[in-house]
C-alpha positions, -999 to 999 in steps of 0.1 A, spaced: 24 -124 -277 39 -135 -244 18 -118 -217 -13 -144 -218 3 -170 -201 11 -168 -161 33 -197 -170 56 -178 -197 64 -150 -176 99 -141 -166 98 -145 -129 77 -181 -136 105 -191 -161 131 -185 -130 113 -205 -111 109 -234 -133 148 -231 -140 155 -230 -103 130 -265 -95 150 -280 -129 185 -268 -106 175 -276 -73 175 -316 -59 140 -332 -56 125 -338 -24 102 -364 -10 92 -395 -28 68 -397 -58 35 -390 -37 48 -360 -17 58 -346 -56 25 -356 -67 7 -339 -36 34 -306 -43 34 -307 -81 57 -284 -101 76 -259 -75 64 -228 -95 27 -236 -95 4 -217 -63 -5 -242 -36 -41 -249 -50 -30 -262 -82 -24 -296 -76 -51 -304 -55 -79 -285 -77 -61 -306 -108 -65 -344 -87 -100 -333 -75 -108 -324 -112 -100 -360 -119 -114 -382 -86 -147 -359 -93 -147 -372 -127 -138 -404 -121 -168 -405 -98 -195 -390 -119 -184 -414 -143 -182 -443 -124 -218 -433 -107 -248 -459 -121 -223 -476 -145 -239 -508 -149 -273 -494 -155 -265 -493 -194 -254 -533 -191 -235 -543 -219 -246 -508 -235 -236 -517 -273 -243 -554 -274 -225 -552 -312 -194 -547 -296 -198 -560 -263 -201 -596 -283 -168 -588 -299 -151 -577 -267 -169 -611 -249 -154 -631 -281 -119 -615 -275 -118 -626 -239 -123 -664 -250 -101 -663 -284 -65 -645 -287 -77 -649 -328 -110 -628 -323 -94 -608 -296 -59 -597 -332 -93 -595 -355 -120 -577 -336 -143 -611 -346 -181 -608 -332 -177 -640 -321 -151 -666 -313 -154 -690 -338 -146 -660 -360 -170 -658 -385 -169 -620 -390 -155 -591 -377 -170 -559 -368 -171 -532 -390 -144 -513 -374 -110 -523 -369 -103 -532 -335 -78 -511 -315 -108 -497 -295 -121 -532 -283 -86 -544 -268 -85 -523 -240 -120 -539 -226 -113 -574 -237 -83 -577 -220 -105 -567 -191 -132 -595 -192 -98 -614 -198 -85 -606 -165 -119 -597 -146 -144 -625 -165 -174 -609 -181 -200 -580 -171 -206 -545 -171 -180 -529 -155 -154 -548 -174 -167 -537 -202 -173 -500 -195 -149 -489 -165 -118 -487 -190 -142 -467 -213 -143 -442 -182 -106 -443 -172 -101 -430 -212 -124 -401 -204 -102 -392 -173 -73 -401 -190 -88 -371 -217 -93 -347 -193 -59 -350 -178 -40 -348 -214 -63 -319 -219 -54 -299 -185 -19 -305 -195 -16 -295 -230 -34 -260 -221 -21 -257 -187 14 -251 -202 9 -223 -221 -22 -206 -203 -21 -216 -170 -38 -238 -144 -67 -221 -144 -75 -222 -181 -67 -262 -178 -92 -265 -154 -117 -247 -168 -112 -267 -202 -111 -302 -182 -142 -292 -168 -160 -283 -196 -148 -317 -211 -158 -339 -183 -195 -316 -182 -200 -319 -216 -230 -343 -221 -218 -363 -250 -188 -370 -233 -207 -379 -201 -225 -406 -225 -197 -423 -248 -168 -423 -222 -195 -447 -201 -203 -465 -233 -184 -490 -258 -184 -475 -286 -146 -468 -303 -155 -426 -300 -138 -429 -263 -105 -436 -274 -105 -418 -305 -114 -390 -285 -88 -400 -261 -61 -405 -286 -68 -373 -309 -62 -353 -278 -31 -371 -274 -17 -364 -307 -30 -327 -306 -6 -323 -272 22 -342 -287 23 -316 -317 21 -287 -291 50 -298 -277 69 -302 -310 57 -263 -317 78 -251 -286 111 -263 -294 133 -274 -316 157 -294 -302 133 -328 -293 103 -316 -317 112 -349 -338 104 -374 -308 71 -355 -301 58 -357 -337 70 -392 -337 45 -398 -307 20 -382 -322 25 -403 -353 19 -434 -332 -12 -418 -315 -31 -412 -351 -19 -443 -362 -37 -461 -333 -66 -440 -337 -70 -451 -371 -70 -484 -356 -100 -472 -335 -124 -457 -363 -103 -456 -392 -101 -424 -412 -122 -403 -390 -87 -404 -370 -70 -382 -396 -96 -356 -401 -73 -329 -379 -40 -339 -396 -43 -314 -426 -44 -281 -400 -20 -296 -374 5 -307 -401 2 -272 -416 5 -249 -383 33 -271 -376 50 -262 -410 44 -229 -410 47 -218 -370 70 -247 -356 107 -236 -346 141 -240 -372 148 -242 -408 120 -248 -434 136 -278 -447 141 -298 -414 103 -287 -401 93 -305 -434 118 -336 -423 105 -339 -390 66 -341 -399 80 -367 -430 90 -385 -395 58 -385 -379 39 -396 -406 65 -425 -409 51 -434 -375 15 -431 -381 20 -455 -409 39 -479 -394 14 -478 -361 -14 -483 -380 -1 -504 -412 10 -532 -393 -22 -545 -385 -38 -534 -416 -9 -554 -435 -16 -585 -416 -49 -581 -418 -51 -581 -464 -21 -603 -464 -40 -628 -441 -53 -658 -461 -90 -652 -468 -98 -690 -455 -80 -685 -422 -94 -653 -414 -130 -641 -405 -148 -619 -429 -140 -584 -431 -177 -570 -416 -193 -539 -431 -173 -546 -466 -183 -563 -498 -155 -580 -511 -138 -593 -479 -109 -564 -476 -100 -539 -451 -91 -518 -476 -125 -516 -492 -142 -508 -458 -116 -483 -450 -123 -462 -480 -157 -472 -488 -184 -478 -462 -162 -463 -434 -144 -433 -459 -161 -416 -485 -197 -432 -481 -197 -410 -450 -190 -381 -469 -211 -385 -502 -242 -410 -484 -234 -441 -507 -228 -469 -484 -232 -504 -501 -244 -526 -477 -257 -497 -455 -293 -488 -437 -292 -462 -463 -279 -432 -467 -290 -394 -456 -286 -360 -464 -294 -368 -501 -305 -338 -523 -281 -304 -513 -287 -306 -476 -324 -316 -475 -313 -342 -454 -326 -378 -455 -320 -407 -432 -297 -390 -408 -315 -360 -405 -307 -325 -422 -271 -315 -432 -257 -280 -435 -241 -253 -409 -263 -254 -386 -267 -293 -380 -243 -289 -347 -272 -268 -334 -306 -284 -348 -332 -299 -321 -311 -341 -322 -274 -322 -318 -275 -291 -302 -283 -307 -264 -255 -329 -266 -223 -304 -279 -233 -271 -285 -238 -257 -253 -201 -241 -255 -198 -243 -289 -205 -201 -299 -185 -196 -272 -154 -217 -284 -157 -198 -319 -159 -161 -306 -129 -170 -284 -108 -188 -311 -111 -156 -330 -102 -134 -298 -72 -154 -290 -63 -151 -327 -68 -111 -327 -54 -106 -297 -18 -132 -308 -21 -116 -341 13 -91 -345 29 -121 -327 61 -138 -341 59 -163 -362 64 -192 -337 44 -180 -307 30 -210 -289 2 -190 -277 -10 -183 -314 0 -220 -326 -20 -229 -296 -54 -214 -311 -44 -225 -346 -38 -258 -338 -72 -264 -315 -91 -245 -334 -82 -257 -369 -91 -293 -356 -127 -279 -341 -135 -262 -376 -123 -290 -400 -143 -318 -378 -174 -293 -379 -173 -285 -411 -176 -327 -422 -199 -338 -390 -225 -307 -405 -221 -320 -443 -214 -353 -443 -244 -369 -463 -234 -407 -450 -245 -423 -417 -243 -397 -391 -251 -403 -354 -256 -375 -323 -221 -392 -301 -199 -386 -331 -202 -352 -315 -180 -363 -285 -148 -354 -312 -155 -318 -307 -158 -318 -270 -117 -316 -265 -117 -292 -293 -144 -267 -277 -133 -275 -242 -96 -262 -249 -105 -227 -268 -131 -218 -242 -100 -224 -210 -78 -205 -236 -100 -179 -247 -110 -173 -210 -74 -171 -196 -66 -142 -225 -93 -124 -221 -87 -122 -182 -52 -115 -191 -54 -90 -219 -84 -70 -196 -108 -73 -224 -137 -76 -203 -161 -61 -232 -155 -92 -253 -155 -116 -222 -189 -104 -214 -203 -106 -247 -191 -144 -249 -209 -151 -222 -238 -134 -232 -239 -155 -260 -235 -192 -243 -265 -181 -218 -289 -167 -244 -278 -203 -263 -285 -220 -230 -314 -210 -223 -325 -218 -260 -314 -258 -255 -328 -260 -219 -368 -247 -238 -363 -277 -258 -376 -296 -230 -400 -273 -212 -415 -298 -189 -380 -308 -175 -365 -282 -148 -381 -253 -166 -365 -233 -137 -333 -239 -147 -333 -219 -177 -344 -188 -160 -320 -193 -137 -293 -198 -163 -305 -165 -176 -304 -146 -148 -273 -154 -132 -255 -154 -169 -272 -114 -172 -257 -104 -141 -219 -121 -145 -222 -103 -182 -226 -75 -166 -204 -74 -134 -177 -84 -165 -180 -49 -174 -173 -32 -144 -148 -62 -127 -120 -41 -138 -127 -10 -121 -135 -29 -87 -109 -53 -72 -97 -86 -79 -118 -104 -52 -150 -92 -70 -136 -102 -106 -131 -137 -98 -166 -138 -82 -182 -124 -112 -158 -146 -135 -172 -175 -115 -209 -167 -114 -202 -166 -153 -185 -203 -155 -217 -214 -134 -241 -199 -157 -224 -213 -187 -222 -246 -174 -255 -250 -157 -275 -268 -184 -245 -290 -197 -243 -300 -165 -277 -309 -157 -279 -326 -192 -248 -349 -182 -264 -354 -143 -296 -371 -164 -273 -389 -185 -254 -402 -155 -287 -414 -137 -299 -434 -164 -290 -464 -187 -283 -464 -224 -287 -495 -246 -282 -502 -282 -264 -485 -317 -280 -455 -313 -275 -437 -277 -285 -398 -272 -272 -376 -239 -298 -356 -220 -333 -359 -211 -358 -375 -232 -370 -351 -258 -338 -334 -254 -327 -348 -287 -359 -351 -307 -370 -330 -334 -394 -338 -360 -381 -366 -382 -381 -399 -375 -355 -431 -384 -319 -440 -375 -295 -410 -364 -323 -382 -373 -340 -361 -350 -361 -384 -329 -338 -413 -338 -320 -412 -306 -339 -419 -275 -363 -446 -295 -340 -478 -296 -320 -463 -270 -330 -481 -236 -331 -517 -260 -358 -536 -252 -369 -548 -282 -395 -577 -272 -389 -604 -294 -423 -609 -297 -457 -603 -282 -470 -573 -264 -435 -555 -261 -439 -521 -245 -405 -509 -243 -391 -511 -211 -359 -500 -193 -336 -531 -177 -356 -547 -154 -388 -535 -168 -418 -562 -168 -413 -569 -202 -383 -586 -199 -348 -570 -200 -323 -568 -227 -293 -587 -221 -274 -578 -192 -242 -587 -172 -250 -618 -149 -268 -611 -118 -289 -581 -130 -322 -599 -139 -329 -621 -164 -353 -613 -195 -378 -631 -202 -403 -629 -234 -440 -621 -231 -467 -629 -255 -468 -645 -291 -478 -620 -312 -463 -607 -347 -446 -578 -334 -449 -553 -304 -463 -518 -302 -435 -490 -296 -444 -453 -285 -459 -435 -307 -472 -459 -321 -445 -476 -343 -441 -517 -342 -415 -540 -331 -398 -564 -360 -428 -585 -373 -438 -555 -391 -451 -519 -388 -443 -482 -392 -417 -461 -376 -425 -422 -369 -409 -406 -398 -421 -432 -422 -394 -460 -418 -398 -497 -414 -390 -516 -390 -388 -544 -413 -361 -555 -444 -384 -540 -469 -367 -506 -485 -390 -482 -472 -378 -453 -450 -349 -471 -441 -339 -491 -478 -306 -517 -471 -314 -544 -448 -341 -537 -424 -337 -519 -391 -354 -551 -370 -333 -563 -350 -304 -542 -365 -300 -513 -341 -307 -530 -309 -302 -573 -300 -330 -597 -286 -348 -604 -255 -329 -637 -248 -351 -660 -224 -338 -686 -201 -357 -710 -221 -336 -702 -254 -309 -696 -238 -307 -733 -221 -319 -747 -252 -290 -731 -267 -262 -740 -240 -270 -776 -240 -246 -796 -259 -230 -765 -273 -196 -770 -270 -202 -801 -297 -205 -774 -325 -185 -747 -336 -213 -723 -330 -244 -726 -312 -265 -709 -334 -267 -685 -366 -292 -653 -368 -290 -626 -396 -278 -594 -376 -247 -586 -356 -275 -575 -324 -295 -603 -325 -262 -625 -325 -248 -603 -300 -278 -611 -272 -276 -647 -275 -237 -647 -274 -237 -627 -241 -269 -646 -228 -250 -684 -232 -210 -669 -241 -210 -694 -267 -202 -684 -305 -235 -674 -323 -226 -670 -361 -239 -633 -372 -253 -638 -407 -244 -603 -432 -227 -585 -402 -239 -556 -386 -261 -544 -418 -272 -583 -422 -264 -568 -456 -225 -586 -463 -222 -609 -482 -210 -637 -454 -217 -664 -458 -225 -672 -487 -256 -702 -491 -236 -723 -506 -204 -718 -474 -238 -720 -451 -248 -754 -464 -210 -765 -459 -213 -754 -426 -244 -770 -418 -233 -806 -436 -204 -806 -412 -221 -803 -379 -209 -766 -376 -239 -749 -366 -264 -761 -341 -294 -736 -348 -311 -712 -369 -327 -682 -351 -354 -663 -371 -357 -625 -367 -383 -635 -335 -420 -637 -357 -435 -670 -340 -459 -671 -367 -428 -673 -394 -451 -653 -418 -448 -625 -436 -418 -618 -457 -394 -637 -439 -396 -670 -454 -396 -687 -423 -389 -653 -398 -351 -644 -413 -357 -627 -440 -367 -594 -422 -336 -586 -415 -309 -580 -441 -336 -603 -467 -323 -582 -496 -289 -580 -493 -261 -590 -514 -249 -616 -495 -278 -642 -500 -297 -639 -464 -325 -644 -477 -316 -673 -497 -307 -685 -465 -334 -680 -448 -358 -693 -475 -339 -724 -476 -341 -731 -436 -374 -727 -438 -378 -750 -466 -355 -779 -449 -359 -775 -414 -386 -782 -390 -390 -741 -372 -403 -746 -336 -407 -717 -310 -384 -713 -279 -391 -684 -257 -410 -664 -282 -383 -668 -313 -384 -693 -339 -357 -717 -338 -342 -740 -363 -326 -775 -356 -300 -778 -385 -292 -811 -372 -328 -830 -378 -342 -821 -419 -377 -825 -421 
């Protein structure tokens, strides 16, 4: 099929052949302001406003969300101070333990607190020059098959799609991998078109899934099985040197991403940190255990516990099954173009169908749409740890079939199917948007309206001329993207804090079930202040009750009241104690939530400028200031003072590391200043002295560690938490 593409047509192919022939004038900006000789004048300045618009909306309110992910933000704060942390992707700089990710993801932004010293922007703005970065790769790789105007339309439905609004402002690894899967699904389109050259470009892509591994391990090599077969079977030349050439690339995305991983398990065990988020102190084991399978089949050791247990009844992490992508904590945050994306996948397909076998076009739709199914078809079943902004790995995927789809459809005249397409994504619309009545309910009459009328001016556009198609074709766009792009505006205008972040308005990703990553997990430990005590209504940054830890000059937090544990909405309580709505504690007792305890876990500690003095003072006479169980609660007193803060069982507070007896060691040389319980002034209740709340079960001996602080140590309160002086027994 060679008629869908302005860009493969004879008198564009001329052209392009003439601007290769023809000597290049005007220096780089006057050929960026021009772009390619055979493009219309509009393209290159609709293509940089597409990008300065994004850059803008994404750089809008930035440092409301502070140090967003305080897990990471620690590592990426330990990194700037420690070239060891920075090679390890160590929570803190004395490198105790890492995080339980490898750590390609947090270079980028600790080489810019490196440069720029620490804070919000440092953190986040190289999170939002990936997203551009995305869109750009994306508007290239369908641009040069289907024209301009299908790249724009797929890097806008990219940039509007709210989940991609939320991680590419946040520092979590999904920006990059999203970044770098689009990457690698470019670099094997261009291997599809040729065959002299197609060995460099699989090469690159090599690299790019081997740094994506690097990023969030084998999540990064869920699209290799279709691109590595379309590329077998479509790509140009002989069968034997196709097979050669993608033997090539995957040399590449070994070597990319074995290096480190070789380093890494050949790395003395006693010179390196602990391997967070595994049980034995190897990569290897975290690769293919709590990061590999345990996301498939729900058993995690050393997790929060597990979901989707009993043949998609769901659990934990809320329901499995096909229509998870579309249930009441998804659907707001990636669906809105997803029915669209699949009707048009199979359109392209139909209509490229009697094509040869290595038509780009088809190889196009095979190749973006084998990566959108496979990754659906493991985000809807996976019975592991599932959050709503793993979602943001479909947004390229859906983004590039709908430009696609649209750009044959308008090509090939099928208005019929165009208009039913549309049809669908506004009934769908308007579906999401009555999720949350109260919030613009006009907007989804609207959406309705407008999308009934372009569905139907579709149907008559080709018997009127090509001034009123485009109108109609536009109303439709505007109808489609109306509610993503209202969802994104509300995520743009507000902060997001903690492990588990959620796109849209409130309610917009709530359903009935309660607990980490489940319907209603979302917005609950979202904004992140988590009193550490006392009367705790949450609050956003800033809020009276003190603020969770942000970049200096944005307020400091400060504790309120003394009490056991705080009241959340609904009714649920802070860590001391208490129920969560859905049934799951708050606490380390295997309720709801079984594993280590969700207090303190998903989101850090209000650090006061009490503790955090008492901290500071004499801290560089120790190797870390103080030890907590739980990456977050280590996380907010490392940013608060940027002095290491030991992080006792990892993320989880569920690895084994350190052990009591490495702890005592530890503590008998003058390693460790203080002990930090899980913030319980009162030091009662299950805790053994307030630490045992958090990670007290696990394997690694927390609780032993806790109990035996208590039992040695004189516990006083500072700002609201206990405290611990390891230097003075009782």
């Amino acid at each position: 099929m060679t008629s869908t593409s302005p860009a493969a047509s004879p008198g564009a192919a001329r052209a392009a052949q003439a601007a290769h022939a023809a000597p290049s004038r005007g220096g780089p900006l006057a050929r960026l302001r021009r772009g390619r000789p055979e493009d219309a004048p509009w393209v290159r300045p609709a293509f940089l406003g597409l990008l300065a618009v994004t850059t803008a909306l994404y750089l809008w309110n930035l440092s409301a969300s502070g140090y967003a992910n305080s897990f990471y933000s620690a590592a990426v704060q330990a990194g700037g101070e420690s070239w060891k942390a920075f090679f390890f992707g160590s929570l803190d700089a004395a490198n105790a333990i890492t995080v339980d990710k490898p750590p390609a993801a947090l270079w980028p932004m600790a080489l810019s607190v490196r440069l720029f010293g620490l804070g919000s922007w440092q953190i986040l703005v190289p999170e939002v020059l990936m997203g551009v970065a995305t869109v750009a790769v994306l508007y290239a790789a369908v641009r040069r098959r289907f024209g301009a105007g299908a790249g724009l339309i797929a890097g806008a439905v990219l940039a509007l799609t709210p989940v991609a609004a939320l991680m590419f402002r946040f520092n979590n690894p999904d920006a990059l991998l999203a970044l770098l899967m689009t990457v690698a699904v470019y670099c094997v389109l261009r291997a599809l078109e040729q065959d002299k050259g197609a060995a460099r470009w699989l090469v690159w892509a090599g690299v790019a899934f081997g740094f994506a591994f690097l990023a969030k391990t084998l999540q990064a090599f869920l699209i290799l099985p279709p691109l590595a077969l379309v590329y077998v079977v479509c790509a140009p030349g002989g069968f034997g040197k196709r097979l050669g050439r993608l033997a090539l690339g995957g040399l590449a995305m070994v070597v990319s991403a074995g290096w480190w991983v070789a380093l890494v398990e050949l790395w003395p065990a006693a010179s390196r940190p602990y391997v967070g988020g595994s049980q034995t102190n190897s990569f290897l084991e975290l690769t293919f255990g709590y990061n590999g399978l345990g996301r498939i089949n729900g058993n995690e050791t050393g997790s929060v516990g597990g979901g989707g247990r009993g043949g998609g009844q769901g659990g934990g992490w809320g329901e499995t099954g096909i229509g998870r992508m579309f249930n009441d904590a998804v659907g707001g945050q990636i669906s809105w173009l997803l029915p669209a994306a699949l009707i048009l996948l199979v359109a392209g397909l139909v209509v490229t169908w009697r094509a040869p076998r290595t038509d780009s076009a088809r190889s196009a739709f095979l190749v973006w749409g084998g990566s959108l199914l496979i990754t659906l078809a493991v985000f809807s079943f996976m019975a592991g740890i599932f959050h709503e902004y793993y979602t943001v790995a479909l947004a390229p995927y859906v983004a590039a079939l709908v430009g696609m789809g649209a750009a044959v459809l308008w090509e090939e005249r099928t208005r019929w199917l165009a208009s039913a397409a549309l049809a669908v994504t506004v009934v769908w619309g308007w579906t999401l948007l009555g999720r949350t009545p109260d919030w613009l309910p006009w907007l989804r009459w609207a959406v309705l309206m407008a999308g009934a009328v372009a569905a139907l001016g579709l149907l008559f556009a080709g018997r009127i001329d090509r001034r009123f198609g485009l109108a109609v074709a536009g109303l439709g766009l505007a109808a489609g993207l109306a509610g993503p792009f209202a969802y994104t505006l509300e995520t743009l205008g507000s902060g997001h804090q903690g492990s588990i972040v959620t796109a849209g308005p409130a309610g917009g990703a709530m359903g009935g079930r309660g607990g980490p990553g489940g319907p209603g997990g979302g917005r609950m430990f979202e904004m992140g202040a988590m009193p550490q005590g006392g009367q705790g209504q949450m609050q956003p940054p800033g809020g009276q009750g003190g603020q969770m830890m942000q970049p200096p000059g944005q307020g400091q937090g400060q504790g309120q009241g003394q009490g056991a544990g705080g009241q959340m909405p609904g009714g649920g309580q802070m860590p001391g104690g208490g129920q969560m709505p859905g049934g799951g504690r708050l606490d380390g007792e295997r309720g709801g939530m079984g594993g280590g305890g969700m207090g303190g876990l998903l989101n850090g500690a209000n650090v006061g400028t009490e503790a955090k003095e008492a901290l500071i003072e004499d801290a560089d006479s120790y190797t870390w200031a103080a030890a907590t169980v739980g990456a977050q609660n280590a996380a907010s007193y490392q940013l608060a003072t940027e002095k290491p803060v030991m992080a006792i069982g990892g993320f989880n507070g569920s690895d084994p590391s350190p052990t009591l007896a490495q702890f005592k060691q530890y503590v008998a040389e003058g390693k460790i200043h203080y002990f930090i319980g899980s913030g319980e002034s009162s030091g009662e209740g299950g805790g053994e002295g307030g630490g045992g709340r958090m990670g007290g079960g696990g394997p690694g001996g927390n609780s032993e560690i806790s109990t035996w602080v208590s039992e040695t140590f004189e516990k006083v309160t500072i700002g609201g938490a206990t405290f611990y002086d390891l230097t003075e027994s009782k």
